[in-house]
N, C-alpha and C positions, 0 to 999 in steps of 0.2 A: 401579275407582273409580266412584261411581255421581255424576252431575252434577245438580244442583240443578234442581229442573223451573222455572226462572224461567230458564232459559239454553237458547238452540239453536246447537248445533254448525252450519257450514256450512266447508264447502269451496269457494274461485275461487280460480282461476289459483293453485293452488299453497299458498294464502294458509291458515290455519286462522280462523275468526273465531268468536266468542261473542257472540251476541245475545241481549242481556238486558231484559226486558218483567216488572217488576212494580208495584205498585199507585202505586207513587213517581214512577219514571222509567224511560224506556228510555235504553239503553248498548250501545255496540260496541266492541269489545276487538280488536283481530289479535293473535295467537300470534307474528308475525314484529315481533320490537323490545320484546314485553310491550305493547303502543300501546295508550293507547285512543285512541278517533275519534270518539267523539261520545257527549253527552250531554245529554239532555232531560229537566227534571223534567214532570213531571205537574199543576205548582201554575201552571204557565204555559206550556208548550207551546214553549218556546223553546231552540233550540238554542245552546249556552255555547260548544261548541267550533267552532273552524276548521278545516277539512281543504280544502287544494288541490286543487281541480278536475282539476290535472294530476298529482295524488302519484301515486307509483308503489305499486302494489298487485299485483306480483308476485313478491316478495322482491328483487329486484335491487339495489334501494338502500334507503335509509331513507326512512321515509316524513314527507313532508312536511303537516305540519300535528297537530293531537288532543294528545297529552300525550307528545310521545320521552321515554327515559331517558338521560338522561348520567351516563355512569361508566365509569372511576374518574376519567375527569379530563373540566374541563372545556374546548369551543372545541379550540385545539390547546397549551393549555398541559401536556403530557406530558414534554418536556425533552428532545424532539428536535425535527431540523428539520420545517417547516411542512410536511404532507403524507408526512413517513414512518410516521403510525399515524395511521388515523382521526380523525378531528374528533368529539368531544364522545364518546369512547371506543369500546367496546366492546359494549353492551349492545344498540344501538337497530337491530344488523343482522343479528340472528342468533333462531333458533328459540325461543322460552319454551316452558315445559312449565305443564300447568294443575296444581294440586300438590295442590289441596281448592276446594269452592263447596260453600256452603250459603245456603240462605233461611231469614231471621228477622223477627223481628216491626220490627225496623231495616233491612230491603231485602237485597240480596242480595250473601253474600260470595264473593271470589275470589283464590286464591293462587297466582300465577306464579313459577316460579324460571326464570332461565336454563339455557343448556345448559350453560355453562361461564363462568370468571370469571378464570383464570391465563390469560395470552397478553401477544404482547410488549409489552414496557412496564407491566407490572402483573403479576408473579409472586409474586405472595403469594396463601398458603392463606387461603381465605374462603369465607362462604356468602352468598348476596346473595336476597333475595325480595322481591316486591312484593302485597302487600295490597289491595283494591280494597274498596270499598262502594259501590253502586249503592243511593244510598236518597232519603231527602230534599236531602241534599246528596251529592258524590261527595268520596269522602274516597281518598284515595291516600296509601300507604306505603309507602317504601322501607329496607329493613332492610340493612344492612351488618355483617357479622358476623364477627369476628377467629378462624377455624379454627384458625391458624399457633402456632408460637413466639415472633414475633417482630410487635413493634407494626410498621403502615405506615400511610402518608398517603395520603389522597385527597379529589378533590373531585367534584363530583355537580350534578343538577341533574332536577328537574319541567321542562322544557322546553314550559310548557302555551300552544299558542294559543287564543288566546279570540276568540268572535266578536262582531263588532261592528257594529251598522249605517249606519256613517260613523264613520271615524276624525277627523273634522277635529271633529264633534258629539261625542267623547269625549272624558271627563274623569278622570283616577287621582286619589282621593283616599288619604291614609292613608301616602304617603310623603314621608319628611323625611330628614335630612340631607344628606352628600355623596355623589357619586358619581363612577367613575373614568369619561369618555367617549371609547369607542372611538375615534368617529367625528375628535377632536380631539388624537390621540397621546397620547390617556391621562393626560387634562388633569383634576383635579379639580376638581368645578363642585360650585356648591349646588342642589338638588332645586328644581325651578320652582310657584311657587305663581302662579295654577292652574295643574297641570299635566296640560298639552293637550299632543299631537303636533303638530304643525307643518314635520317635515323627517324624515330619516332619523336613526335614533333606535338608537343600540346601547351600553348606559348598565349598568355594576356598581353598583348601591346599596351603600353599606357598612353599612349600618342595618339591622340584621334584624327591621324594624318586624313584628310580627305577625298584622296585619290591613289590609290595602287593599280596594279598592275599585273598579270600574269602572262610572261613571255616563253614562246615554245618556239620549237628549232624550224619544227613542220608545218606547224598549223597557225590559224590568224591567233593574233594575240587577244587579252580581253584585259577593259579596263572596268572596276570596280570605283564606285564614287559612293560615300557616304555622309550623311549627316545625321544629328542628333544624338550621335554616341559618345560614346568618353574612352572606349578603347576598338582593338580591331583582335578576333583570336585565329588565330594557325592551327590546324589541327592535319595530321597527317598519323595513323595509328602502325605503319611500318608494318611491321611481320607480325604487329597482336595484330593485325586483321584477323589472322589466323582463329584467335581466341574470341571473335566479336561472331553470336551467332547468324544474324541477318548479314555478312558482310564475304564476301569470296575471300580465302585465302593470300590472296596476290592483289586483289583491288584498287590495294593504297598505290599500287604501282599508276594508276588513271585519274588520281582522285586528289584534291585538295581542299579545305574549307579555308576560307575568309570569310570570315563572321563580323557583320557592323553590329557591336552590342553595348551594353550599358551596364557594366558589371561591376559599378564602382557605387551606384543609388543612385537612381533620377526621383527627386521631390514634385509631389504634383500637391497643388492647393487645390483646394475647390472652388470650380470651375474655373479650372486649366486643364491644358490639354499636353502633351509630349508625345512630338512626332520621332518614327526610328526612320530613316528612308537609307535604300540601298538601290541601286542602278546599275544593273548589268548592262555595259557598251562595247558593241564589238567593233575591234579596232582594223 
């Protein structure tokens, strides 16, 4: 398979990575998780994602920060006890494979599949890939695809950190109604207008609003568009950063997630497919 000349292969610690340099933006991808780690258009020079200082970046765990994949399930809702199957599934700790890249007059595309997708807690025949476009905006797609006989449920997630230059100075525009929050045994609250961070923050939106927003005082804003999901999640871990081992101390102070996910059960028959798409657009 011949690779897009807008991409260089590199090899660290184990790691495969895809560095992507065209006229748009540049973009880094690791093989290990499907991940990407970062992404900078070209219209501003500004880095959109987060990656921890401390991530690990030798396959050992998953990496912390850029865009993980969650699936088939999200957090540890798989329907066993807390910590007998990974947290936020299977996807985000194991080898992708690069499957096609091409360069177009739209930036540069890239198809990931994993190694594998049966394993315990999720034995249903499937095919699972992810799409990338590295262009004016990064557009990310996650395909889910019913191989089997037999329909099965799952849930999913873009698990994107976004970076931010002062959390206390940022604003989420563009979500409204309720949301489930962790933080308060799972107490439904109404969406905060304006809503600012202020504390530790780990909130299900039930609203699959299609378009938000993250506005800063300094820097270009960025807009987030999603489809295919049934909610959107907030994660900000405040001062447990402190307590999260891959994460610096102070972090949460640069860092936000918006998560386009599906944590409520997407139904696939056989042969169907359910796309997750999320679109980083810099405003």
């Amino acid at each position: 398979m011949s690779i897009a000349p807008d991409i260089e292969v590199s090899e660290i610690s184990g790691i495969t990575f895809l560095d992507i340099e065209n006229r748009f933006a540049s973009a880094r991808i690791s093989l290990f998780g499907g991940h990407i780690l970062s992404y900078i258009p070209k219209s501003d020079n500004q880095e959109r994602l987060w990656l921890s200082p401390y991530a690990s970046l030798n396959g050992g765990k998953p990496i912390r920060g850029g865009v993980p994949v969650c699936w088939p399930w999200f957090s540890d809702d798989h329907g066993r006890e807390k910590g007998e199957l990974p947290s936020h599934g299977i996807l985000r700790a194991q080898v992708w494979q690069l499957q096609s890249s091409e360069s177009s007059e739209k930036g540069t595309h890239i198809k990931l599949v994993p190694s594998y997708t049966r394993a315990d807690g999720f034995e249903y025949d499937c095919e699972v890939s992810l799409d990338i476009l590295v262009g004016e905006t990064l557009q990310i797609r996650l395909t889910t695809k019913n191989s089997g006989i037999v329909p099965f449920t799952f849930n999913t997630a873009l698990h994107t950190y976004f970076q931010v230059d002062n959390i206390q100075k940022t604003e989420l525009t563009g979500i409204e109604g309720n949301y489930k929050d962790k933080t308060d045994n799972w107490a439904i609250k109404a969406s905060p207008t304006p809503y600012t961070i202020v504390s530790e923050t780990d909130r299900i939106h039930l609203t699959p609003v299609p378009r938000t927003q993250i506005l800063q005082q300094q820097t270009p804003f960025t807009a987030i568009e999603s489809e295919g999901h049934d909610s959107l999640v907030v994660w900000n871990p405040w001062q447990g950063a402190a307590s999260i081992s891959d994460m610096d101390a102070f972090g949460y102070k640069h860092m936000i997630c918006i998560e386009t996910a599906v944590t409520q059960g997407a139904v696939v028959e056989p042969g169907e497919q359910h796309c997750l798409q999320q679109t980083i657009v810099p405003v």
